[in-house]
N, C-alpha and C positions, 0 to 999 in steps of 0.2 A: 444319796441321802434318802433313807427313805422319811414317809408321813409317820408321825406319833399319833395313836390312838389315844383318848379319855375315853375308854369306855364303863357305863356303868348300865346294868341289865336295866334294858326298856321298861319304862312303867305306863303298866294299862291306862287309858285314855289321854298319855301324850301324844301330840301333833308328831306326823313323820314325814320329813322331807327329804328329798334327793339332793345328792352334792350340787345341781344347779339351782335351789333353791324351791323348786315344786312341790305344794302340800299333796302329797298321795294317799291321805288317810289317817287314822290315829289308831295307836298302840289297842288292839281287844283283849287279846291273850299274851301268854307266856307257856312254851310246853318246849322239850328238848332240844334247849340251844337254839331256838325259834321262836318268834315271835306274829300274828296273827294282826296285818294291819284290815282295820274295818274301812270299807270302800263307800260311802254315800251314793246310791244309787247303780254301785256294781258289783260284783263278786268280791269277794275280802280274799283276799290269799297270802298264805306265810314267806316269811324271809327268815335266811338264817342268820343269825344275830352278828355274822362273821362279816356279813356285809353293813354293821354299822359303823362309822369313823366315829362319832360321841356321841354319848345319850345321859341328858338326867332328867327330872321326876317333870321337864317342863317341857323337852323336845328330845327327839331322835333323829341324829343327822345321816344320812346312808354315805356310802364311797360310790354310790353309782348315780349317773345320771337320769331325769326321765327317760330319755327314748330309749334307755340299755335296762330300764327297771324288769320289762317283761323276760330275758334272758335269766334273772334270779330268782321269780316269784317258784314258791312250790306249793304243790296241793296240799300237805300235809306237812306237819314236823317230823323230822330223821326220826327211826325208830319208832314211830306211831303207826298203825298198824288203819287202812282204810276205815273208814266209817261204817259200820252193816247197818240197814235199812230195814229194821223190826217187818216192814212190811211187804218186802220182795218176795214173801213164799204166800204171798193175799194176790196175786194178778189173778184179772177177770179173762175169759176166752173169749175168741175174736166175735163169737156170735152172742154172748152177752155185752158187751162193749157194741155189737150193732143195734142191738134191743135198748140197750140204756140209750145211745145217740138218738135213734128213734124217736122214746120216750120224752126226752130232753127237746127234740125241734117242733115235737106236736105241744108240750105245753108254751112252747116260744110262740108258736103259731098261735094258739089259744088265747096268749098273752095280750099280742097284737090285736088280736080280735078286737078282745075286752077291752083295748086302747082305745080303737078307732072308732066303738059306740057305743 
């Protein structure tokens, strides 16, 4: 026999629990048959919507357990293409990055200074 699903697509800012009942997050996003839970205090990472047993506008129940949740999570949603970083062609060279640390432990130094009189 198998389980009957009620599914109905996740809605942004419902609570999402695993089939043993653990709050892992709530609904952020929606993007390619995936879904975006936001983590309080940790990485938010996608699920794909195939791992939900039911969902409406108040919760989202998953088919997996906590300790099997990290075996599902994905970095992105299917067919979504990495994220580019506007800023990865800006890196400083090893000897500006020494000069700026530099810079940065003498005014800490300075700082101290001006703390202690």
């Amino acid at each position: 026999m198998t389980a009957s699903r009620l599914y109905v697509d996740p809605t942004v800012g419902a609570p999402v629990f695993t089939r043993d009942g653990k709050k892992v997050g709530t609904v952020k996003d929606l993007a390619g048959g995936s879904f975006k839970v936001g983590v309080h205090w940790r990485r938010d990472f996608w699920l794909s919507t195939d791992e939900v047993e039911r969902a409406n506008p108040f919760a989202v129940h998953l088919l997996v357990d906590d300790n099997e949740l990290w075996a599902y999570k994905l970095e992105r949603p299917a067919g979504v293409a990495p994220e580019v970083d506007p800023h990865d062609d800006q890196l400083i060279s090893d000897q500006e990055r020494m000069l700026q640390r530099q810079r940065m432990e003498q005014e800490i130094a300075e700082a101290r200074q001006d703390l202690y009189n």
